[in-house]
N, C-alpha and C positions, 0 to 999 in steps of 0.2 A: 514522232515517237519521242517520249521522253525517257531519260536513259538513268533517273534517278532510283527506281525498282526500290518502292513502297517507302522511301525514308522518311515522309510528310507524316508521321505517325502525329496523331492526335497525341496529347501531353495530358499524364495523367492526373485527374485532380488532388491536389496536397490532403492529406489523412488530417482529419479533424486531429486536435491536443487530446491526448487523453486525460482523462479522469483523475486527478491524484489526491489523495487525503494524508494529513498527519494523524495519528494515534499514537498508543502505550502499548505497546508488548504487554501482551498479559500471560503467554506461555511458550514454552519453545521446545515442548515435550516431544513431538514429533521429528521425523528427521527431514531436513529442508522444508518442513515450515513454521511459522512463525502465526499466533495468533496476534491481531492487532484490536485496540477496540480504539472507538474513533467516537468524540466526543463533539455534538456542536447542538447550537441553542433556537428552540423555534419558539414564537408567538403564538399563545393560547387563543383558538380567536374568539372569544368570548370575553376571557378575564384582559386579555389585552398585556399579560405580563411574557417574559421568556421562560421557557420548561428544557429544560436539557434531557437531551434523547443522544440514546446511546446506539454504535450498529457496531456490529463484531464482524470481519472481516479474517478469513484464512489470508496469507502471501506466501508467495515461494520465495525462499533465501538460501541459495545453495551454497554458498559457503558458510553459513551460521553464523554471521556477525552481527546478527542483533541478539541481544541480550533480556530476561525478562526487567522489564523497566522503564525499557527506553525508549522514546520517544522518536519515531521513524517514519519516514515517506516509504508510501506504498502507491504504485501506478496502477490500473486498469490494465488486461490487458487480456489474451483470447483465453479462455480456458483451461485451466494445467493438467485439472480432475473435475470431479464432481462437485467438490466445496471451493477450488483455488479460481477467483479469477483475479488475483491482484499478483503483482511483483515488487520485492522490496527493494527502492530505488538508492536509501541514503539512511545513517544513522543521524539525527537533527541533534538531539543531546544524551548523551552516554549517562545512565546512572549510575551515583556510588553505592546504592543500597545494594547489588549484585556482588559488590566486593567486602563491605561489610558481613553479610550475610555466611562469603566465604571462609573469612576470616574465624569466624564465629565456628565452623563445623569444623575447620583445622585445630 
């Protein structure tokens, strides 16, 4: 008899990386969340040149710290609702056009 009672557990396997894209904030009308639109470049396959294609992106940001503007990492991650499956991880570069703009309606 062995007296170890189940501890040989099999070791789970480590979670793929998820998914992350940079984008622009393009609204932040809603409350905790943030529209992101995410910009990258594909090869026509015919003409042979790069076509930039755009994908828009809902993220959950529950404290509101990005801003319309700015340039931010968003992660993959389970589902929040119907439209959210990213999370917003990090601000990459803060704009001044949001404070400008403020300035302007003061």
């Amino acid at each position: 008899m062995s007296d170890d009672k189940g501890t040989d557990r099999p070791e789970k396997p480590a979670r793929a990386a998820r998914r992350a894209v940079i984008g622009v904030v393009t609204s932040t009308a809603m409350q905790k969340t943030i529209v992101v639109q995410v910009d990258r470049l594909v090869k026509h396959p015919v003409f042979k040149k790069y076509v930039r294609r755009t994908s828009v992106y809902k993220a959950h940001d529950t404290q509101g710290v990005a801003k319309k503007g700015d340039r931010v990492e968003i992660e993959e991650c389970r589902p929040i609702s119907k439209t959210k499956r990213f999370r917003f991880v990090r601000v990459v570069h803060k704009t001044k056009i949001a404070s400008v703009e403020f300035v302007q309606e003061a």
